[in-house]
N, C-alpha and C positions, 0 to 999 in steps of 0.2 A: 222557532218555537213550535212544538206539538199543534195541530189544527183543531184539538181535542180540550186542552187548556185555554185556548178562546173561548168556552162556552162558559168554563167558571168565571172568565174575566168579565165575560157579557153580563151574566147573572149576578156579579160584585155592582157594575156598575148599576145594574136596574135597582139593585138594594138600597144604593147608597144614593142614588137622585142624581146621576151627572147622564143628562142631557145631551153635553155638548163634547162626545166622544166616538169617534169611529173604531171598530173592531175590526182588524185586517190578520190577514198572514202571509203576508209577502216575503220573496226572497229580499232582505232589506236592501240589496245592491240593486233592485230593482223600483226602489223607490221611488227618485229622481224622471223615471218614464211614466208612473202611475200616477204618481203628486207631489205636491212638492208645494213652494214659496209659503211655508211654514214660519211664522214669530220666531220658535221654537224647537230646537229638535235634543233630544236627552236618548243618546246611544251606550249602553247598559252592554259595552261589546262580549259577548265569546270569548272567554280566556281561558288560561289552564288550571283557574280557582286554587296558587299557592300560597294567596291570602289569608285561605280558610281550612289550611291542613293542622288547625289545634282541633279542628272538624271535623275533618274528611283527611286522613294519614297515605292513604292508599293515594295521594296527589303525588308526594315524594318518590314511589315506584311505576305511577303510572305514567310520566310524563318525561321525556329525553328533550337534548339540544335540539333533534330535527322537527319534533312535532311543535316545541314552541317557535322556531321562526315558521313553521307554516300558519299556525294558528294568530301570529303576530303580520301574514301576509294578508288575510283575511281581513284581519285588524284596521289593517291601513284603508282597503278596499271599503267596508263598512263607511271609516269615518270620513271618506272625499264624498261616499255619495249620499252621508248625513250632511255636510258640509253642501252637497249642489242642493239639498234637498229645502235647505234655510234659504230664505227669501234678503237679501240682501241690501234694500231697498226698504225695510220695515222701519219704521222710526221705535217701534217698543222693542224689535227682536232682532231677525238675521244671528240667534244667537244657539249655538251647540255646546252640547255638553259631551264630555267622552270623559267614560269610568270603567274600571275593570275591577274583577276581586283579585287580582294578580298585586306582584311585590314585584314584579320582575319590570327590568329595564326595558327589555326587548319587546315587554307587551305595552309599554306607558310611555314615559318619554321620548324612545325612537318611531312612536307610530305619530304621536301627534309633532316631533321634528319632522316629519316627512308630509304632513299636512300639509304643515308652515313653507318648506320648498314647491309644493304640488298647488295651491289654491291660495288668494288673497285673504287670508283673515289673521289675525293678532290673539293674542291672550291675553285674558284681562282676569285682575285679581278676583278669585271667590267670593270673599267676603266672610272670610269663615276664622278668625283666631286658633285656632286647631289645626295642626298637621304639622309636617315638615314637609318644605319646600323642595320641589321637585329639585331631581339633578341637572346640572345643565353640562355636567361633565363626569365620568367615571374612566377609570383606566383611561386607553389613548383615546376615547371617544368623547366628541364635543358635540352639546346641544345650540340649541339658541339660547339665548341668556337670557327672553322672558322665562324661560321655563321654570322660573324661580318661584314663575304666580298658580302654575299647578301645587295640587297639594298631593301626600304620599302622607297615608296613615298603618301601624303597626299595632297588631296585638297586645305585643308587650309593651307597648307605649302607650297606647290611648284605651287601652280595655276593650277592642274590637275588633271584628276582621278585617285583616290586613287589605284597602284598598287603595286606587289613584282616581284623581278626578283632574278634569280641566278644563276650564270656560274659552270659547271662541267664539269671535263673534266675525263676520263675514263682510268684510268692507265691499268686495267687488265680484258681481257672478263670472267673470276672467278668469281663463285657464292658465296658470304660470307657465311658461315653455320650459319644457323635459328639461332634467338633467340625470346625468350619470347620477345612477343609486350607487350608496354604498352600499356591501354586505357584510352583514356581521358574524364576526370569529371572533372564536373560542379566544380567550386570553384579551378580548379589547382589541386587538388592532384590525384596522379598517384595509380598503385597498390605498387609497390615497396615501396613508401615511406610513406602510411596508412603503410603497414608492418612493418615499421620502427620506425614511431611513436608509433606501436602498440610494438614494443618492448622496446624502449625506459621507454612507462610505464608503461611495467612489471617488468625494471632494476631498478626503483625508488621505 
């Protein structure tokens, strides 16, 4: 965010009587070294806003395949060090939220799938009767199967701009050990599962 748009945010809070708010502008991937062990952390990530193109039309022209997996690279980066930034240990919190104005797969369910392999924490239901439930599969690509407890909302469905949200909460401050990333292509297929096919009809 602009270092400029802090002053209005400062001058909201003095209005409004909240006390107990600090005013930063950090690079967010820098958080985790700044501060951290948070109740709470709500990551409002940088997307390519095709949520909101009954709004802004110039999203449909401005935006290709390659800027959104960069902008969904970003994504992921964001949400582990929202994720190290939650205190895990909280009996009220150790709890994250990740939301975009995006409709897109590549910025929503493949970023927080890629949490759930990289860092120990779970998804747990919203609480919210409204949405439809995240995918946990599209084309040849498979999510986790909590991802059901994310929500995915649509314009034309709910009367508003199109976003995703999804609650995680942080069982363990434990790094998962690496694994091979998939990367995502055009048409749904992964590497793993070209591999797959590709042995498939060598068994035939």
């Amino acid at each position: 965010a602009s270092k400029e748009r802090t002053k209005a945010l400062t001058a909201n809070l003095h209005r409004l009587g909240v006390h107990n708010a600090v005013v930063c502008n950090y690079d967010g991937l820098a958080f985790p070294q700044v501060m951290g062990n948070f109740d709470r952390v709500l990551l409002d990530a940088p997307c390519s806003g095709t949520g909101v193109v009954s709004k802004d039309s110039s999203v449909k022209q401005s935006k290709d395949e390659a800027e959104i997996l960069k902008i969904a690279e970003v994504q992921k980066k964001l949400l582990l060090a929202a994720i190290d930034s939650a205190d895990h240990s909280s009996k009220t919190g150790g709890v994250v939220v990740y939301s975009t104005c995006s409709v897109l797969v590549q910025e929503n369910e493949w970023v927080v799938d890629y949490a759930l392999k990289k860092r120990h924490v779970k998804l747990e239901p919203l609480g919210v009767d409204i949405g439809k439930d995240g995918f946990t599969r599209i084309n040849k690509y498979r999510f986790d199967s909590s991802m059901i407890l994310s929500k995915r909302f649509y314009p034309h469905t709910h009367n508003m701009d199109g976003f995703f949200v999804a609650k995680l909460r942080k069982i363990s401050a434990t790094v998962k050990a690496p694994k091979e990333e998939k990367v995502w292509k055009s048409g749904g297929s992964s590497d793993d599962e070209e591999a797959e096919d590709d042995d498939a009809e060598a068994s035939d």
